[in-house]
DODREN-357687 format. One line per field, with one value per atom (N, C-alpha, C): x, y, z; atom name. Coordinates in steps of 0.1 Angstrom, whole numbers. Layout:
! DODREN-357687
xx: X;...
yy: Y;...
zz: Z;...
a: CA;...
//
This chain:
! DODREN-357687
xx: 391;402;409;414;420;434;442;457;462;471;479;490;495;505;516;529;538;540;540;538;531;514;506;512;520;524;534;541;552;544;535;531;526;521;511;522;528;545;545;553;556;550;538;525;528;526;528;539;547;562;560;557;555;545;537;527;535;539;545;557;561;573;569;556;548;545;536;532;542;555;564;570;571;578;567;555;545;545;548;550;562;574;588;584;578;575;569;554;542;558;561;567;580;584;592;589;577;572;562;561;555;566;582;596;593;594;596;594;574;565;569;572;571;585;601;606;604;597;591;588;572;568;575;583;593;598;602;613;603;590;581;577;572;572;582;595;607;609;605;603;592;579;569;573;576;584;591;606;611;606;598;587;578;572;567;573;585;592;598;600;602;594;580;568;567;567;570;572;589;594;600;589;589;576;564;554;556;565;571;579;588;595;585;573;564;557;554;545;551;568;574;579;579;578;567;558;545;541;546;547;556;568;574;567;565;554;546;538;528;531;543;546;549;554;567;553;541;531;526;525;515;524;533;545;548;549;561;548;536;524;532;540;541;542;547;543;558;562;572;572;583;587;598;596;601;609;623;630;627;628;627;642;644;657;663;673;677;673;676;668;684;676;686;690;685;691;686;690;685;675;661;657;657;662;659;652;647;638;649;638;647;649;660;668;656;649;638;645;635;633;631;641;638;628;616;612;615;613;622;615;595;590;586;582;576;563;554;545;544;550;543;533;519;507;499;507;503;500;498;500;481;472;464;465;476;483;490;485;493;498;513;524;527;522;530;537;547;561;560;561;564;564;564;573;575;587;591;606;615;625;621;622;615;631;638;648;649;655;655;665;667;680;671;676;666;677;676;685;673;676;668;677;669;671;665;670;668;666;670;671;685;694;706;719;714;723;713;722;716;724;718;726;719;728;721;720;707;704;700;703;702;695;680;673;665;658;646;631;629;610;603;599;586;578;569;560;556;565;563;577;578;596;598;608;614;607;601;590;592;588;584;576;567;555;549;546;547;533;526;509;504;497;494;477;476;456;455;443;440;426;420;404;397;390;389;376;368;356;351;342;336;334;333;331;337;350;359;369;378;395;399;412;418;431;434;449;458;472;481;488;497;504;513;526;539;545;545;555;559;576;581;591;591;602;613;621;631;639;643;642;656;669;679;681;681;683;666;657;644;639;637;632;625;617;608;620;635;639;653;657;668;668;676;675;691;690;706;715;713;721;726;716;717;713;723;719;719;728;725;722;708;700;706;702;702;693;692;685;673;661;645;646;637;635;622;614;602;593;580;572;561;554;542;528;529;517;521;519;513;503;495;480;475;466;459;443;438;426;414;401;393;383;383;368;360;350;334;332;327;320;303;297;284;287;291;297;309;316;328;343;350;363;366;372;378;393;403;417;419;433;436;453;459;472;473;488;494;489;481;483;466;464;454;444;441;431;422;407;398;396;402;407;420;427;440;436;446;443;424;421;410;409;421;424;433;435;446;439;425;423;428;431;438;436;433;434;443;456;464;476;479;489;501;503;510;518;511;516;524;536;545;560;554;562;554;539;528;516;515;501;497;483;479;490;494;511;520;519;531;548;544;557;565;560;564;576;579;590;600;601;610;606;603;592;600;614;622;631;627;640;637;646;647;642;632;633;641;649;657;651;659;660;658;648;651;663;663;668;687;690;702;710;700;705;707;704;705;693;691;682;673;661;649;650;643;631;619;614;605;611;606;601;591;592;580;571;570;559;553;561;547;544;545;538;525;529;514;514;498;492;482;478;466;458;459;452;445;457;451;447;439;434;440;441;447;468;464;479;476;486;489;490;485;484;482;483;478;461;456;439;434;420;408;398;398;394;377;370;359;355;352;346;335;325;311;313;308;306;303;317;305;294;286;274;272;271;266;280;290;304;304;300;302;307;318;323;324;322;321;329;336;350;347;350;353;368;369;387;386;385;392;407;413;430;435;446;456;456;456;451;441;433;414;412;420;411;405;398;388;386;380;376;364;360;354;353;352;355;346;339;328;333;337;340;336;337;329;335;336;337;333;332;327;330;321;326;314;314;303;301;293;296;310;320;332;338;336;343;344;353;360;356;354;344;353;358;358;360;355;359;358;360;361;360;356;354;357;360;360;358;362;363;368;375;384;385;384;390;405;415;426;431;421;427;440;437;454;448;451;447;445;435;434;421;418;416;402;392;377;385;375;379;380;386;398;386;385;381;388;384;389;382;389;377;386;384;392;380;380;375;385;378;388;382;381;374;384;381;394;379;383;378;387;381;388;388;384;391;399;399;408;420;414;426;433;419;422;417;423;413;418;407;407;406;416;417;418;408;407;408;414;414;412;409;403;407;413;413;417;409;408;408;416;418;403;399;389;396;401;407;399;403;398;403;393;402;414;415;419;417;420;419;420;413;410;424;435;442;437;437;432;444;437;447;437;440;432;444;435;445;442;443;439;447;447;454;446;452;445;460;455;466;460;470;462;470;468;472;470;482;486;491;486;500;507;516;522;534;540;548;539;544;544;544;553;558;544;539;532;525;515;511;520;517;521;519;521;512;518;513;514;505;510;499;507;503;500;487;497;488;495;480;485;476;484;487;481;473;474;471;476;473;476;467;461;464;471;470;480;487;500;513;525;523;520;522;505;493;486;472;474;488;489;493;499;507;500;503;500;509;503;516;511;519;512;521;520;529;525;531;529;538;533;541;537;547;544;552;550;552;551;558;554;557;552;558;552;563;558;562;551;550;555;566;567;563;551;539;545;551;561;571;575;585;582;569;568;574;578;586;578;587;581;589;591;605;597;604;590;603;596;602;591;598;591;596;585;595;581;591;578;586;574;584;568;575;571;574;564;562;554;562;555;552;541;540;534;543;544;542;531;527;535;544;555;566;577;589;599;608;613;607;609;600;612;607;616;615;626;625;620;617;606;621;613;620;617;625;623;629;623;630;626;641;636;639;630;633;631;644;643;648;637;637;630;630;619;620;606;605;602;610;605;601;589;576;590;583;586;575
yy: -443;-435;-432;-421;-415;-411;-423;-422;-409;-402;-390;-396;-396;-399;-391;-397;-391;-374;-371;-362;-355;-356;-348;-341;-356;-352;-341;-342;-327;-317;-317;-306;-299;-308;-301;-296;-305;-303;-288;-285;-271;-259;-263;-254;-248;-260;-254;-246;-247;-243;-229;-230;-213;-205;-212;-199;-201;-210;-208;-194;-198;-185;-172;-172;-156;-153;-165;-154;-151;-162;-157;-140;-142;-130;-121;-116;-109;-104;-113;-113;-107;-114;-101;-85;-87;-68;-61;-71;-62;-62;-70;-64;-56;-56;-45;-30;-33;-13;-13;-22;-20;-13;-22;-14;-1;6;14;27;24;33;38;24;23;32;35;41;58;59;72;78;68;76;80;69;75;87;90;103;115;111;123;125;117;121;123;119;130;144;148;157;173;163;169;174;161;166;174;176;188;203;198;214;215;207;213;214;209;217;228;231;244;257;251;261;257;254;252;264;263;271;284;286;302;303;297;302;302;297;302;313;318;329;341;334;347;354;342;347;352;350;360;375;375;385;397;388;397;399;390;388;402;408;414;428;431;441;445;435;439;444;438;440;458;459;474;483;485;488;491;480;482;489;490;496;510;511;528;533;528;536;541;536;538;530;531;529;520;507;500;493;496;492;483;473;461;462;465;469;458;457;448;444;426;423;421;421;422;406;407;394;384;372;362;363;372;373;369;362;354;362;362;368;364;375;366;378;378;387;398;411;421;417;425;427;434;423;434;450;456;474;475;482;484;494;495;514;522;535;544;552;553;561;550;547;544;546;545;548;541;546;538;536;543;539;525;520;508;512;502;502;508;508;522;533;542;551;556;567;574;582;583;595;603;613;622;631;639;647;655;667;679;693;699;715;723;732;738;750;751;763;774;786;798;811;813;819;835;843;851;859;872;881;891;902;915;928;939;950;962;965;975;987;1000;1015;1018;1028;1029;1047;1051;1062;1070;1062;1068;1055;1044;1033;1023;1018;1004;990;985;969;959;948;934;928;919;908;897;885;871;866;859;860;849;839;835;845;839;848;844;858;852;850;857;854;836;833;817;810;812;807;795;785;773;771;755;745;733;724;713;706;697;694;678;671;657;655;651;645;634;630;614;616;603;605;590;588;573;571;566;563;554;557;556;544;553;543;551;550;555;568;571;592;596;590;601;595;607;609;614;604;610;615;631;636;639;640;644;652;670;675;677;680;691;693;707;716;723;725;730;740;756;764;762;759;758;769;783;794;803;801;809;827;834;849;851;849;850;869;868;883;897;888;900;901;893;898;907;908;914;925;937;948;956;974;976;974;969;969;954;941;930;923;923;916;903;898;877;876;870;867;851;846;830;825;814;806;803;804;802;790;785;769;773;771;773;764;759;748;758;756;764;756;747;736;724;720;705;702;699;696;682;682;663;670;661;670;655;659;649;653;646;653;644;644;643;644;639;645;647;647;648;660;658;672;680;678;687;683;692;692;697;691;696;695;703;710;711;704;700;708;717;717;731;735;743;746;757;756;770;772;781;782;797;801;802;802;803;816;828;840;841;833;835;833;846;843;853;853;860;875;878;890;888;875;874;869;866;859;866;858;860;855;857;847;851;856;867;856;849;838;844;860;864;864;858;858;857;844;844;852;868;882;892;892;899;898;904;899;911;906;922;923;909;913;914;929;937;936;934;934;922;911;898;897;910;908;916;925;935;944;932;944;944;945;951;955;967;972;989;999;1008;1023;1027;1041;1048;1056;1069;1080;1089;1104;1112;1119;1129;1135;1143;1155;1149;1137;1136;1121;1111;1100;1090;1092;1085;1077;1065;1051;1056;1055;1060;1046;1046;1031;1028;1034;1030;1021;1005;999;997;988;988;980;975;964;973;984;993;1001;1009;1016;1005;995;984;974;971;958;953;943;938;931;931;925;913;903;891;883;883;873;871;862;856;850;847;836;821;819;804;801;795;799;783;782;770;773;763;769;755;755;746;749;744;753;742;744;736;745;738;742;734;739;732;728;720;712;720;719;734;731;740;741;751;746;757;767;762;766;775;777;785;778;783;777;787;778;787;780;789;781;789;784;796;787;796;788;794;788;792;794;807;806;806;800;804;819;823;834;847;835;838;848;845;846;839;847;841;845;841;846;831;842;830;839;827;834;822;831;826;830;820;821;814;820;811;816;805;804;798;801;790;795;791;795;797;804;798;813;809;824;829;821;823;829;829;836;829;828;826;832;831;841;840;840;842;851;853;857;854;864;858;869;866;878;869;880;872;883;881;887;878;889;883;889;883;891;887;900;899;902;903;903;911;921;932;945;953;964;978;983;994;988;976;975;965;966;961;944;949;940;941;931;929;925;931;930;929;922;917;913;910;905;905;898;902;895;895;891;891;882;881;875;883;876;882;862;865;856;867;865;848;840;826;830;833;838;846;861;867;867;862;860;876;883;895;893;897;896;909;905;916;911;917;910;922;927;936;933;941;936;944;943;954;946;954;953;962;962;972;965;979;973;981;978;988;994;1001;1008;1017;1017;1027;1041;1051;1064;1067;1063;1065;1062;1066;1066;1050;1041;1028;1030;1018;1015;1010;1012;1003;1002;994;989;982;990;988;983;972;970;967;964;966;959;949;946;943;946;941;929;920;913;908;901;896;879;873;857;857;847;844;834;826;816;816;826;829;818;810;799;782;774;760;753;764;752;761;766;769;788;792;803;815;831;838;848;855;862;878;885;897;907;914;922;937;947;960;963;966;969;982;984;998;994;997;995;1007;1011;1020;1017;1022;1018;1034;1035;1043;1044;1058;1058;1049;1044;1034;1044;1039;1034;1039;1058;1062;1067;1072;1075;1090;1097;1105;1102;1093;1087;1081;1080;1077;1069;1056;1050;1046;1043;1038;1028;1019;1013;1010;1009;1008;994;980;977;967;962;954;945;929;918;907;900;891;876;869;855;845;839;825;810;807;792;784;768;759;748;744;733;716;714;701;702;710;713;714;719;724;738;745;758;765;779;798;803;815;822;837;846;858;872;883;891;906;916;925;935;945;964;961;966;978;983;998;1009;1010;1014;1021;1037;1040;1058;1055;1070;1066;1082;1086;1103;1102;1114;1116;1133;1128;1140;1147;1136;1139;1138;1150;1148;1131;1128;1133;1129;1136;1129;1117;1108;1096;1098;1087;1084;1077;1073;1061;1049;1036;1023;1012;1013;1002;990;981;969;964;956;950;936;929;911;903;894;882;869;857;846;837;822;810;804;793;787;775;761;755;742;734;728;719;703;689;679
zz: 258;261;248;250;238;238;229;230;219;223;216;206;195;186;193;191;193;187;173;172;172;182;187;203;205;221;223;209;206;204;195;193;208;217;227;236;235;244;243;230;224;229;226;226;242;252;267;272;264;269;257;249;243;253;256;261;275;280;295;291;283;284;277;272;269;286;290;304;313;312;323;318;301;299;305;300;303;322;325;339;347;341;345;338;329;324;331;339;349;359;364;376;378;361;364;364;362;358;369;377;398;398;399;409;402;388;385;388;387;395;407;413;432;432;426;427;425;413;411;427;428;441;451;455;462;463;454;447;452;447;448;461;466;481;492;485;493;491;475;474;476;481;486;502;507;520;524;516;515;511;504;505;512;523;532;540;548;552;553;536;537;537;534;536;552;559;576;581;576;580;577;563;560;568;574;579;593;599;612;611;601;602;599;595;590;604;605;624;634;629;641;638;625;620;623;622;623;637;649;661;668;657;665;660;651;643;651;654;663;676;686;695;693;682;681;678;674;669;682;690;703;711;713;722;726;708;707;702;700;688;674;666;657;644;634;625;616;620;616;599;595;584;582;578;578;562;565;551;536;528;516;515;513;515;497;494;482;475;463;455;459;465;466;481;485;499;513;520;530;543;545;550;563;573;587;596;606;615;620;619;625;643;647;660;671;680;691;692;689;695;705;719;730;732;742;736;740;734;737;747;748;756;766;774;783;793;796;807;825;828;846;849;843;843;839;832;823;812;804;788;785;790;790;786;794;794;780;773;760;768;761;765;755;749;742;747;735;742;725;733;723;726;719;721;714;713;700;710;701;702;693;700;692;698;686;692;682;687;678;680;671;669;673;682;681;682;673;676;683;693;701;700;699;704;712;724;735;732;720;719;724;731;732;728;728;725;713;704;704;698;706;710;705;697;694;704;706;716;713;715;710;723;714;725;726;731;734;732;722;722;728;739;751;745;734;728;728;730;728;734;748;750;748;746;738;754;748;759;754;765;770;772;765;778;774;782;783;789;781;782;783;791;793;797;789;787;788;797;802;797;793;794;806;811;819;819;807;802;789;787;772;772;786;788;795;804;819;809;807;799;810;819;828;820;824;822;834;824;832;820;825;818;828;822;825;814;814;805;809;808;809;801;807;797;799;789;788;780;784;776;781;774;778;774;784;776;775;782;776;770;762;759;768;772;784;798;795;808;805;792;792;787;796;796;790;790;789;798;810;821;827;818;816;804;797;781;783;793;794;806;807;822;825;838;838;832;826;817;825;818;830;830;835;838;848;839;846;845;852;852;848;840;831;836;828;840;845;855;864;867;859;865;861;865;862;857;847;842;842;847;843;837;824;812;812;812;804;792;788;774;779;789;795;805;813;823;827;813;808;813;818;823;836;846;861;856;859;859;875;882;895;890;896;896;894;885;882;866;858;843;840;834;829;831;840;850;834;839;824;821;825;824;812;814;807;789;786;771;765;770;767;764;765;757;744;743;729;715;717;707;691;682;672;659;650;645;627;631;619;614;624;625;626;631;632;649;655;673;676;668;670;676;671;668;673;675;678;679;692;696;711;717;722;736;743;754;746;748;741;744;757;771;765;764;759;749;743;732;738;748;753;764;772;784;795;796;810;803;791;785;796;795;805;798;802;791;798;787;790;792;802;802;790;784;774;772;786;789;789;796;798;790;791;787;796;807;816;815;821;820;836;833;845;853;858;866;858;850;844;830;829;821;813;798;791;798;810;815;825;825;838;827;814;809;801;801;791;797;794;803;792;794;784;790;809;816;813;807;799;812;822;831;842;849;860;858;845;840;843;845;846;863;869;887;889;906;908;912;911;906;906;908;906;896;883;874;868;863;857;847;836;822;823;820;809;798;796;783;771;760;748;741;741;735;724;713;704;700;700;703;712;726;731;747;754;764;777;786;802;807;815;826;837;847;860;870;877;885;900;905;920;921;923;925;940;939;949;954;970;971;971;970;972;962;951;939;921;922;910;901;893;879;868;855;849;834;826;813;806;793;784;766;763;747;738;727;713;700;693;682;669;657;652;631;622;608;605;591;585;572;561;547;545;548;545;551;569;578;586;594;611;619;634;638;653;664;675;685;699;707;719;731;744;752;770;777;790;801;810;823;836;851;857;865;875;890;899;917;914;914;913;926;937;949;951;948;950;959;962;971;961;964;964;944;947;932;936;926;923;914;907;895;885;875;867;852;837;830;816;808;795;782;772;764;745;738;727;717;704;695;681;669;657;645;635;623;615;605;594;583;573;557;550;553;542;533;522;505;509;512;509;519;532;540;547;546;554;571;577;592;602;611;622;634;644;657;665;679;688;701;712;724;733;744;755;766;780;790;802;812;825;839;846;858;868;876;883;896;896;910;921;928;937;938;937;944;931;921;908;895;887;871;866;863;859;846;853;841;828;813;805;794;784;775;765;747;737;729;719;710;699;687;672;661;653;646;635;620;608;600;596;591;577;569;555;555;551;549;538;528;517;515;504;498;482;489;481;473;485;484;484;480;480;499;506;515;529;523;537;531;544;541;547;542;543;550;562;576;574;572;574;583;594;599;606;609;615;626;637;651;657;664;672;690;697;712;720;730;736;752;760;773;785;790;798;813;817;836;837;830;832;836;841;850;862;859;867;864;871;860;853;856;844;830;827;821;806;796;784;774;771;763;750;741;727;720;712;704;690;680;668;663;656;654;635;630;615;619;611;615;602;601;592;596;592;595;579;580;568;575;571;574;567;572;563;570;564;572;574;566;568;578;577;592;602;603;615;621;608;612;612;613;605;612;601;602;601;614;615;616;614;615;619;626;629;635;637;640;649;663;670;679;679;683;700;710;720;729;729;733;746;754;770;768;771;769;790;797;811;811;826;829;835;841;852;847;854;849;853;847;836;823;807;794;795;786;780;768;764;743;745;732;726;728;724;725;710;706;691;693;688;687;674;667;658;658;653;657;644;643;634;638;640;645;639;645;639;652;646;661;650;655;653;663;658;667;663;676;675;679
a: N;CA;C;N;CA;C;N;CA;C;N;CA;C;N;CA;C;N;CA;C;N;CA;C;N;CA;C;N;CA;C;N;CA;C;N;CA;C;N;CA;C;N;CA;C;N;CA;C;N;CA;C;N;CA;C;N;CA;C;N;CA;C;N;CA;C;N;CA;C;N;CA;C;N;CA;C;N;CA;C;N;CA;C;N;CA;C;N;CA;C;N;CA;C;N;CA;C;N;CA;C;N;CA;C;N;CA;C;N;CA;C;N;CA;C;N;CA;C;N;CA;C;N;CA;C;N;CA;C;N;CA;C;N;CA;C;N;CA;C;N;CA;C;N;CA;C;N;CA;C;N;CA;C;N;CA;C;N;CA;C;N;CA;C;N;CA;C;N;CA;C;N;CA;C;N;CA;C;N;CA;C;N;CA;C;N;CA;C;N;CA;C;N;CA;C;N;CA;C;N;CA;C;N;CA;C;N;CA;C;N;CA;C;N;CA;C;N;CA;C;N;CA;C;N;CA;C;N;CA;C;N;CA;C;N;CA;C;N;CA;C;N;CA;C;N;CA;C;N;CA;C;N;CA;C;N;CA;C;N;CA;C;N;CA;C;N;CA;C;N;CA;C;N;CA;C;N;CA;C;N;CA;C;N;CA;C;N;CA;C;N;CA;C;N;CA;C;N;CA;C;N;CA;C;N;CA;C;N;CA;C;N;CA;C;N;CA;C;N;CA;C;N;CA;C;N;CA;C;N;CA;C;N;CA;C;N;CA;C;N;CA;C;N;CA;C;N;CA;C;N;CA;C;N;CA;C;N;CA;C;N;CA;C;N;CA;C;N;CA;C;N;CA;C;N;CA;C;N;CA;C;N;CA;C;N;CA;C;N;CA;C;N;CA;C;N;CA;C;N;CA;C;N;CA;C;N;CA;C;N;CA;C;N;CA;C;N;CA;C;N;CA;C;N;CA;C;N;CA;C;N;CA;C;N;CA;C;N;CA;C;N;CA;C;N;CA;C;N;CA;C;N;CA;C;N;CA;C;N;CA;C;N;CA;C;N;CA;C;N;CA;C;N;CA;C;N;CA;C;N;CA;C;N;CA;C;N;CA;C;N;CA;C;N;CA;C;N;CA;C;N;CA;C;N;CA;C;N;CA;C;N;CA;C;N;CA;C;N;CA;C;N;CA;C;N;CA;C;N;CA;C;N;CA;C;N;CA;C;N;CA;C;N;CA;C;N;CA;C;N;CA;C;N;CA;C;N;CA;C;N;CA;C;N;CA;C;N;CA;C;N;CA;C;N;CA;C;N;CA;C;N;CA;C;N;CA;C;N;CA;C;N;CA;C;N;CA;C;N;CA;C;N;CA;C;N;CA;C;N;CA;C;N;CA;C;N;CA;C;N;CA;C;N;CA;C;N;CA;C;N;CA;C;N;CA;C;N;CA;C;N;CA;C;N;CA;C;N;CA;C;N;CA;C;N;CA;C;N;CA;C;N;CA;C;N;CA;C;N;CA;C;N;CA;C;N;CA;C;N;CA;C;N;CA;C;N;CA;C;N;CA;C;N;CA;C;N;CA;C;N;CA;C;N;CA;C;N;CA;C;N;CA;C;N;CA;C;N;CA;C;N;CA;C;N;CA;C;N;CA;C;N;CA;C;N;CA;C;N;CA;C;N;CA;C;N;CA;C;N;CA;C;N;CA;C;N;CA;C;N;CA;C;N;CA;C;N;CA;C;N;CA;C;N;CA;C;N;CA;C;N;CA;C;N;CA;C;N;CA;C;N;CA;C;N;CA;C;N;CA;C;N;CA;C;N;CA;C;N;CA;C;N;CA;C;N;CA;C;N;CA;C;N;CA;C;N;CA;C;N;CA;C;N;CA;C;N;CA;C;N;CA;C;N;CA;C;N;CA;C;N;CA;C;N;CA;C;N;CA;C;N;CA;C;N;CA;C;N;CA;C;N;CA;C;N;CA;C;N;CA;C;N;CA;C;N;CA;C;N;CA;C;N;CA;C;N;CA;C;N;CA;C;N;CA;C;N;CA;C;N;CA;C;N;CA;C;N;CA;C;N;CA;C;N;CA;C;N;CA;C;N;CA;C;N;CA;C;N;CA;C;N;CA;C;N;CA;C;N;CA;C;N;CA;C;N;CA;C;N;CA;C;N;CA;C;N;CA;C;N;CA;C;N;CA;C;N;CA;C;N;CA;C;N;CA;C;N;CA;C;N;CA;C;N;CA;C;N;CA;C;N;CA;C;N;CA;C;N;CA;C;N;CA;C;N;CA;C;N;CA;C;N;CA;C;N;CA;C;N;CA;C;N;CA;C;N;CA;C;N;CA;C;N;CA;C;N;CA;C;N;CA;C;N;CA;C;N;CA;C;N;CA;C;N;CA;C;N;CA;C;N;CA;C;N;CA;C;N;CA;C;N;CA;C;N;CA;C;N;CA;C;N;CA;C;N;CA;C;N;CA;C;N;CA;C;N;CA;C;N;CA;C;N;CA;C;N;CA;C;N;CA;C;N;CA;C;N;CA;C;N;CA;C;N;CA;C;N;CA;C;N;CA;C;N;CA;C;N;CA;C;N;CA;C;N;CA;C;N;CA;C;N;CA;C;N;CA;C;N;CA;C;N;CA;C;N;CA;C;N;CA;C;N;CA;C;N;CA;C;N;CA;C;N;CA;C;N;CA;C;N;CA;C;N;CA;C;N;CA;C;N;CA;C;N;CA;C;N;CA;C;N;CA;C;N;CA;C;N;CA;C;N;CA;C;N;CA;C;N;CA;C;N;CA;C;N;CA;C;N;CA;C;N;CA;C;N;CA;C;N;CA;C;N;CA;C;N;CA;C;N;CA;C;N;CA;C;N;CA;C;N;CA;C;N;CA;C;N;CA;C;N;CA;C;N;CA;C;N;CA;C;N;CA;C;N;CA;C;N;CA;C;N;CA;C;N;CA;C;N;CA;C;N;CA;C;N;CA;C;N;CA;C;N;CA;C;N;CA;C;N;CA;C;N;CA;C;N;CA;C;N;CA;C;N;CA;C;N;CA;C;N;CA;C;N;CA;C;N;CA;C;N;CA;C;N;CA;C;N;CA;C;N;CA;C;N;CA;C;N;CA;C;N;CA;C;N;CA;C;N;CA;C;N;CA;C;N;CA;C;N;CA;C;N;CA;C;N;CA;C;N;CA;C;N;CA;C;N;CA;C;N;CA;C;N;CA;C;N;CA;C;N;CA;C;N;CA;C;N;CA;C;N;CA;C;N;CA;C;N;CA;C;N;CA;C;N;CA;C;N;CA;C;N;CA;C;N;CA;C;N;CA;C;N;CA;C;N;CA;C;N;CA;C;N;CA;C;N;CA;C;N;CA;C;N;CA;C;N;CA;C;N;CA;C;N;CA;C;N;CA;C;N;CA;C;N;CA;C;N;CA;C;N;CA;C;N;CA;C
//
């Protein structure tokens, strides 16, 4: 056995108690920089927390956001803009949109609504007076009309229309003996329509025999002011007496006709499917009569091409039937065109009323905000309003378009002559018209 000297036993002594108090120091150091760490983390994962929190609940404000977007999108069919909020500024969800259109059909159901006011100034000569008239233009009277289209499946489009005039003072009704009529209020169509794209269109209601219009085709963009229904701008004005001055019974709507079709009636109407641009309609009307009309159109070497014809049983006495037909080619470069119109009555035991008509016009863009319509037409109509009888009109027109608006602002001169076999002669009748119509 091996005894230690005293001063070995110090030394070993020493020695233990140095390294004991290195590892103890060594040992308070590790564990103070664990708390240190372990406080860090802390800190950090409170603060991770707080930001997902707050990304939480910007992605909940986001989804409602886009929750109500979509709602206002699917609703009104339109197109919502969600303002940009200023820097710094607290963003919170817009206030629900009630809608403003609705359907009873169910949300299937499109509803559109549109129209236009078409008003104008007209100073007429009568050849013994003349008088300013503030008017509604028949040519196109201020309307209404409210459309609803269903799909039904991938080929039956079920419709529904009403439109309605809405037209105070209308032009074809005021005369020298009544410058302010009552305001029209007329239903133009009510019908329900079911199309095809394999076996065309059926028409149920109130709205356009396939006769109507087939004497107007046009294509001058001048209609607004002129076109082959002449009557339309001033057709229950009164011709005068040559001889005295006194106002006849004869109006401009018995000396001209343009025997544009059937009109607007209650009717059962079917179209074929177009082919080749060419379209066939026929209509059963109210009052056992009929008609059917075949038109076409189409482009091509830098022209426009259309026209139209039709027949009709106008079921009236003393009368066959009813014939029409117009056509219209307009030049795309130079924007010259030609629009013609024909129509006859077939009578019995008399002189077949008829009615020719002719217009050349030119198109321009002269301005930024739209094109420029200019045209000159001449009128004649035959055996009106009896078969001695001879009338003619002469008229110029212009209209400019501003295509962003939806406007045009038109102006125009036409003069009317009634040449009679029978006494008494009359004067001619002028009108001159400045108006706009604008669409919505």
């Amino acid at each position: 056995m091996r005894f230690f000297s005293l001063h070995q036993l110090g030394l070993l002594t020493l020695g233990i108690f140095v390294s004991g108090f290195s590892v103890t120091s060594a040992f308070g150091q590790e564990v103070s920089t664990v708390h240190e760490l372990q406080r860090i983390i802390e800190a950090q994962q409170k603060q991770l927390e707080m930001q997902q929190k707050q990304l939480d609940e910007q992605r909940q404000l986001m989804q409602e956001l886009q929750s109500q977007v979509n709602t206002l999108a699917e609703d009104s069919k339109t197109t919502v803009q969600v303002p940009a909020q200023a820097e710094g500024a607290r963003t919170t969800p817009p206030a629900p949109v009630e809608k403003v259109v609705t359907s009873g059909g169910g949300e299937r159901v499109k509803l559109s609504i549109s129209g236009h006011v078409n008003r104008a100034i007209q100073v007429r000569d009568d050849g013994e007076r003349t008088d300013t008239y503030f008017v509604d233009n028949d040519n196109s009277e201020s309307q209404v009309r409210f459309v609803g289209t269903a799909k039904a499946n991938e080929d039956l489009t079920l419709g529904t229309e009403i439109e309605v005039s809405i037209a105070p003072n209308i032009s074809g009704q005021v005369d020298q003996r009544n410058q302010e009529t009552n305001n029209v209020f007329d239903e133009r169509k009510v019908e329900i329509t079911l199309e095809s794209k394999r076996y065309g269109k059926l028409w149920l209601g109130k709205g356009y025999t396939a006769s109507y219009t087939t004497s107007a085709v046009d294509l001058s963009r001048t209609t607004t002011i002129s076109y082959s229904t002449i009557v339309d701008l001033a057709g229950s004005m009164l011709f005068r007496n040559s001889d005295d001055g006194t106002l006849t019974d004869v109006r401009i709507f018995n000396a001209f006709n343009s025997f544009d079709g059937l009109n607007r009636r209650n009717r059962l109407r079917y179209d074929l499917p177009k082919f080749g641009g060419f379209h066939l309609a026929a209509t059963a009307v109210s009052d056992n009569r009929y008609d059917a009309a075949l038109r076409w159109g189409g482009q091509g070497y830098g022209f426009k091409v259309a026209w139209a014809a039709a027949i009709a049983d106008p079921n009236e006495d003393n009368a066959d039937l009813q014939y029409d037909g117009s056509a219209a080619v307009l030049h795309e470069d130079t924007g010259l065109n030609l629009s013609v119109s024909f129509g006859m009555l077939d009578r019995d035991n008399q002189q077949d009323p008829q009615n020719y008509f002719a217009k050349i016009g030119w198109l321009r863009r002269f301005f930024s905000v739209g094109e420029t319509a200019f045209s000159v037409d001449y009128t004649r109509s035959l055996n009106l309003p009896t078969e001695r009888d001879d009338a003619y009109s002469i008229s110029a027109a212009a209209v400019q378009q501003f295509d962003k608006f939806g406007a045009e602002v038109f102006a125009g001169y036409r003069l009317h002559s009634l040449d009679r076999d029978i006494e008494p002669d009359v004067e001619d009748i002028s009108v001159v018209s400045v108006g706009t119509r604008v669409n919505f």
